[in-house]
VOGU-3710 file (C-alpha; in Angstrom, 3 decimals, decimal comma):
1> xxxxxxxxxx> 0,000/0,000/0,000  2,895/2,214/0,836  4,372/1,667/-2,585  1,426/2,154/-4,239  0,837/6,046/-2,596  4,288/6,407/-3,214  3,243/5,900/-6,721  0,371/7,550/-7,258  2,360/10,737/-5,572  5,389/10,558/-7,766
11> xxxxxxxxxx> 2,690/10,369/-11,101  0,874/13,488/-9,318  4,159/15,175/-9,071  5,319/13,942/-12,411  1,941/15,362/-14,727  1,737/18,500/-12,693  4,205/20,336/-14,590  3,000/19,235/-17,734  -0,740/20,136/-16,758  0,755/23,825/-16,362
21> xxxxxxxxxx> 2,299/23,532/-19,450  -0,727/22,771/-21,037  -2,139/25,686/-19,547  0,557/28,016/-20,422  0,307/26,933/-24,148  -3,501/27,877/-23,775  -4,633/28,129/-26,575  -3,785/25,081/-29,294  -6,719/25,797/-31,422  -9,687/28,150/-31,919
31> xxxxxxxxxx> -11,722/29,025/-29,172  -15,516/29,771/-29,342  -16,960/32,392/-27,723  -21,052/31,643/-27,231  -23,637/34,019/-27,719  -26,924/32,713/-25,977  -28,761/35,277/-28,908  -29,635/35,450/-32,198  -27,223/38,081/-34,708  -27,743/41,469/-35,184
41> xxxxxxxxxx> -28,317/42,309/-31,334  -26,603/44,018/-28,338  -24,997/41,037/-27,284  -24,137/39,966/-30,711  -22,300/43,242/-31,437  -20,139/43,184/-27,890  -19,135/39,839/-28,742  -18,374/40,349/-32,145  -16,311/43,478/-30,928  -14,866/41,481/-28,430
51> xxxxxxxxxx> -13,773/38,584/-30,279  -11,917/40,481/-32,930  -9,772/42,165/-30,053  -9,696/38,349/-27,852  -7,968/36,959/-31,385  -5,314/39,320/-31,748  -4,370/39,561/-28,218  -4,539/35,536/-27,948  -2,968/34,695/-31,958  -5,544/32,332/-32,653
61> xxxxxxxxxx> -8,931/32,126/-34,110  -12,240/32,942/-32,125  -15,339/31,713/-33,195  -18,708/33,132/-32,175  -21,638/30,646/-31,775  -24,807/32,167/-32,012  -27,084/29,691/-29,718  -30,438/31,562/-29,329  -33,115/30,635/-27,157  -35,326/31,524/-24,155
71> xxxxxxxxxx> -33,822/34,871/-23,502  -30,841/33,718/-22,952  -30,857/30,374/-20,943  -30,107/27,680/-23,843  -26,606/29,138/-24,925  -26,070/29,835/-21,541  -26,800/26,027/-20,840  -24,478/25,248/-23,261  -21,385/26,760/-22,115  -22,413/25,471/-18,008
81> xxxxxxxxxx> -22,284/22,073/-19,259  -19,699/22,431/-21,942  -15,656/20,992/-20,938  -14,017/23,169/-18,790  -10,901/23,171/-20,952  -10,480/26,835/-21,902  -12,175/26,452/-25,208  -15,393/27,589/-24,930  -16,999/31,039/-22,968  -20,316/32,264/-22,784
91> xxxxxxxxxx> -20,955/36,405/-24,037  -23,308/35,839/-21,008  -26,019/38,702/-19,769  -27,825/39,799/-16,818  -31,121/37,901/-17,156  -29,540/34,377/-17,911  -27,091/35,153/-15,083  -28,897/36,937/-12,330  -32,416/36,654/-12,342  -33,849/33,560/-14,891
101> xxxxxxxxxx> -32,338/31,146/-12,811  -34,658/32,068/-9,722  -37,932/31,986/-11,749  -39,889/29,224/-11,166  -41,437/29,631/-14,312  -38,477/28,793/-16,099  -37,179/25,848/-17,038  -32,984/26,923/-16,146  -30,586/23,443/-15,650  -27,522/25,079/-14,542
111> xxxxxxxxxx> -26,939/27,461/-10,982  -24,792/30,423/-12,460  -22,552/30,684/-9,703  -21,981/27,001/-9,662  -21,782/26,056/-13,058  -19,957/29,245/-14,719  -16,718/30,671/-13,687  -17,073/35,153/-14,385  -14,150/36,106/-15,863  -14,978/39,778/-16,707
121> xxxxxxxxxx> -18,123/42,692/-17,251  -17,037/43,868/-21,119  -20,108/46,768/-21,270  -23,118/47,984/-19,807  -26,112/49,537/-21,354  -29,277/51,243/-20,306  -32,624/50,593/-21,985  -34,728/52,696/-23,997  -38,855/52,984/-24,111  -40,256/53,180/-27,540
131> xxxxxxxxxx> -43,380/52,490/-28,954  -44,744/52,473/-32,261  -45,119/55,971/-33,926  -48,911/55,656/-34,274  -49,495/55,212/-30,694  -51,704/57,742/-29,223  -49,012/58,759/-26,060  -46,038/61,291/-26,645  -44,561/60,740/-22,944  -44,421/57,888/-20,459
141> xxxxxxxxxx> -46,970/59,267/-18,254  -49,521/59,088/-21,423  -48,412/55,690/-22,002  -49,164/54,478/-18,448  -52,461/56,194/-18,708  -53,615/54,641/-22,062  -52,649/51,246/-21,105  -54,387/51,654/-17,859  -57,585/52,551/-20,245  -56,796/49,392/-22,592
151> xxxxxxxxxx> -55,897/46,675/-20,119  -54,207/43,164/-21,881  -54,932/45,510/-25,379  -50,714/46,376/-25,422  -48,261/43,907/-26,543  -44,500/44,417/-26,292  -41,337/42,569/-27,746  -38,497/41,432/-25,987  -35,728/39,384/-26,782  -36,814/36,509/-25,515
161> xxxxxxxxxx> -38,817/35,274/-22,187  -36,209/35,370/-19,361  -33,454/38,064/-20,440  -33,763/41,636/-19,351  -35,772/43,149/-21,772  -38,673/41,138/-20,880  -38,239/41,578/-17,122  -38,218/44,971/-16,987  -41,189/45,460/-18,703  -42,416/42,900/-16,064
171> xxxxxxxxxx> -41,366/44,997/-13,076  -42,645/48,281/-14,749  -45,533/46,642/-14,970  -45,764/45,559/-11,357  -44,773/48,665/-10,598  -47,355/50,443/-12,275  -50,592/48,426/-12,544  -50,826/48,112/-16,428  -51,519/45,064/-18,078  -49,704/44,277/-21,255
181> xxxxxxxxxx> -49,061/41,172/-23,060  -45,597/39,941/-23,807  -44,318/38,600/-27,362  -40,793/36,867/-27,039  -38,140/37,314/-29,911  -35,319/35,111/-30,569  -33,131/38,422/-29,648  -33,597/42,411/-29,872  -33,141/43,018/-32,922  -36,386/41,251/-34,484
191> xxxxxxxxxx> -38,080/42,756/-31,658  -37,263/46,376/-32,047  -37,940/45,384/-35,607  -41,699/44,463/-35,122  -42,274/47,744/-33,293  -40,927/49,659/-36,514  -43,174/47,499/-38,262  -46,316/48,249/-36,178  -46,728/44,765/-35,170  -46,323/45,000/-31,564
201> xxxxxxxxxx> -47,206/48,643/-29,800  -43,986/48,769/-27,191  -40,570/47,442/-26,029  -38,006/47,984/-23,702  -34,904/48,207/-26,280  -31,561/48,182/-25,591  -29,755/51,135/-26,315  -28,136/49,815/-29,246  -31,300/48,501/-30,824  -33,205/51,303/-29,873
211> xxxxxxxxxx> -31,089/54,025/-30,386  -30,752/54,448/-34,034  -34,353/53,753/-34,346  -35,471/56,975/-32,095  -32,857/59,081/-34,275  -34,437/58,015/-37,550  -37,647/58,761/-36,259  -39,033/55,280/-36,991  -40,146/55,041/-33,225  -41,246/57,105/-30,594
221> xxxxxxxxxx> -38,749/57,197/-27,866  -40,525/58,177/-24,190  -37,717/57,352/-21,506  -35,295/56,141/-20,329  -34,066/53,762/-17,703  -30,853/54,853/-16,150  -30,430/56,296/-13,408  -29,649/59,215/-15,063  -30,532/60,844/-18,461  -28,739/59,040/-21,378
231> xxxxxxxxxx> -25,747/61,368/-23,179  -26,609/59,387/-26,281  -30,744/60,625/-26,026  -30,070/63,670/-23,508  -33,754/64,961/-24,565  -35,488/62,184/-22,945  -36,736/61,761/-19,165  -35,743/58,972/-16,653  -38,488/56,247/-15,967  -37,652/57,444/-12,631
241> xxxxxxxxxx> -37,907/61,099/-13,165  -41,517/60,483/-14,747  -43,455/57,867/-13,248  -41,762/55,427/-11,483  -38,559/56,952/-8,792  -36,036/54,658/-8,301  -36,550/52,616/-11,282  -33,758/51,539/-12,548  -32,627/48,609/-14,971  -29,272/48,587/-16,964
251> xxxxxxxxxx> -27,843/45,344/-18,488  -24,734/44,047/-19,119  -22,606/41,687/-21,135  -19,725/39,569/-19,601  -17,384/36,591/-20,395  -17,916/33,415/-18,672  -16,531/30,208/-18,690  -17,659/26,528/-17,205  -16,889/26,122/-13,882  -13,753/23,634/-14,310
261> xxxxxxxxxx> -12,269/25,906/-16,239  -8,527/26,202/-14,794  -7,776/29,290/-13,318  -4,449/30,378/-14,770  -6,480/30,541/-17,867  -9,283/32,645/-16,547  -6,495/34,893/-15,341  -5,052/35,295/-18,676  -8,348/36,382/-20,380  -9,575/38,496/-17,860
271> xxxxxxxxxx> -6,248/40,155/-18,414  -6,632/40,390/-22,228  -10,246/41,710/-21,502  -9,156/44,604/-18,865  -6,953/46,125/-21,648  -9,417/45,960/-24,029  -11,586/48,523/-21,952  -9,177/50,874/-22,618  -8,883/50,697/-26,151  -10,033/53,629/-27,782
281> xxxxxxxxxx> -11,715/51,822/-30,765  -13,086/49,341/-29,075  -14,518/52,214/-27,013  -15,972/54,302/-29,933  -17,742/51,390/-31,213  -19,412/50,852/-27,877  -19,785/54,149/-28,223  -22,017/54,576/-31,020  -24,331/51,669/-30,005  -25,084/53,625/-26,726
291> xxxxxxxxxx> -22,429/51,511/-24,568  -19,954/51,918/-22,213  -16,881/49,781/-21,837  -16,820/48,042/-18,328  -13,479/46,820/-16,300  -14,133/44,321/-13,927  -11,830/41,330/-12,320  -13,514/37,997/-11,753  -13,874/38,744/-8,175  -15,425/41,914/-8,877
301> xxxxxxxxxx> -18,199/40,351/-11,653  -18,810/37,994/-9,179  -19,847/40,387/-6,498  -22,244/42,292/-8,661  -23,767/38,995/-9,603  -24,239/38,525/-5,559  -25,631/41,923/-5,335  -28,137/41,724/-8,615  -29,333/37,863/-7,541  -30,180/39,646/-3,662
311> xxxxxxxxxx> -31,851/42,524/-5,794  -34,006/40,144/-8,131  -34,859/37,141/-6,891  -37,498/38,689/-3,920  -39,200/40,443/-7,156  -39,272/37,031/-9,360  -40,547/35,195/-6,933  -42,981/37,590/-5,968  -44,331/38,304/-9,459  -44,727/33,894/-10,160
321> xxx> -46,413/33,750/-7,111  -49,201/36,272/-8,689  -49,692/34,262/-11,382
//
């Protein structure tokens, strides 16, 4: 027995050098960043962004995997139960992360502290209220009034049932007493799309979907929902400074990875992506979708995660239990 620990120790002591090695040659081939959302969206964009900087930093291809589904939750699923090998990250967001998970409503395989490793926050953005251009409300106070008046008559878009976009509308609702209907999309785009079109009356856009359609004038843009006014749509309100204080939503994209993912290689990346932050064309591009840049360690994106699940999860729970 004593020879065989003897052996097994030696082994350990013999692969551990070549396990870092393996590490420090991370990586041998392409990696693949996920994207739990269809193309042409906010999250779509920051990875697409990010992956161009990630390959030049790293000298090998990155792939983006556009895995859309239930706001979020099946390319998120993906990456929790993919290898934890360094090969494949999740362009992961808010309402897969922090809140989903805790709605019983939701079908969500994976606990996102558990089963995903943060490695860094890459941008934030604020949403944007618009509603069709033939709706008869030119602020947010109108709006609440006429769907007061026509209760279940409003539908809105969101990128898909569980992601931010359609909780928000959710706790504005709550918060508010209207009664709307939702209409999931496969990501914002389509769904900032079918307000332009006329086919569904509101939406709770990200910036960068909603942004470009408020300065063309194809939408109506009411508010806002920072915390304070936007310097990308500085003539609109605040939810908060119209109807609703303290209301406050702002979403964010960040890299993740599956929990066994080795540290040393976490390390690395988060490194590559606290640089990028700083770059001044990755932060004009940002930029002009109506984002900021974010630098965050993987201690620090954890925290916030802490902070959003404690903020969330009463309000989920609350809401499923009304319905």
């Amino acid at each position: 027995m004593k020879h065989l620990a003897g052996l097994v120790l030696s082994l350990g002591i013999a692969l551990a050098p070549s396990v870092l090695r393996a590490q420090d040659a991370w990586p041998a081939r392409p990696v693949t960043f996920v994207v739990p959302y269809g193309a042409g969206g906010y999250t779509d964009l920051v990875a697409r962004v990010t992956v161009r900087y990630v390959e030049k930093a790293l000298g090998k291809p990155v792939i983006v995997d556009n895995r859309p589904g239930a706001g979020g939750i099946v390319g998120t699923q993906f990456v929790a139960n993919a290898a934890g090998d360094g090969y494949t990250f999740c362009v992961c967001s808010i309402g897969a992360i922090s809140i989903a998970p805790f709605d019983p409503n939701q079908k969500v395989g994976y606990d996102p502290l558990r089963d995903l490793a943060p490695v860094g926050i890459i941008s934030s953005i604020a949403q944007v209220v618009i509603v069709k251009k033939d709706l008869p409300a030119k602020t947010l106070a109108e709006f609440v009034s006429y769907a007061k008046a026509n209760p279940g008559k409003l539908n809105y878009g969101s990128s898909g049932a569980g992601g931010l976009t359609h909780y928000s509308v959710e706790l504005f609702q709550a918060r508010t007493g209207i009664k709307v209907v939702h209409i999931p999309f496969k990501s914002g785009a389509p769904s900032t799309a079918a307000v332009v079109a006329g086919e569904v009356d509101f939406a709770f856009a990200n910036m960068t979907e909603g942004l470009p359609q408020v300065q063309a004038g194809s939408v109506r843009g009411l508010a806002v929902t920072s915390l304070k006014r936007s310097p990308y749509l500085p003539d609109l309100p605040t939810v908060g400074e119209t109807v609703l204080p303290g209301f406050v939503v702002e979403t964010w994209n960040g890299i993740m990875a599956p929990s066994k993912t080795p540290e040393p290689i976490i390390r690395k990346l988060s490194e590559i992506l606290l640089k990028m932050a700083d770059d001044p064309e990755v932060k004009e591009i940002m930029r002009r979708s109506g984002a900021d840049t974010v630098k965050t360690t993987p201690e620090q994106y954890r925290a916030q995660i802490d902070q959003e699940i404690a903020q969330w999860k009463p309000f989920i729970q609350e809401i499923a239990e009304k319905k």
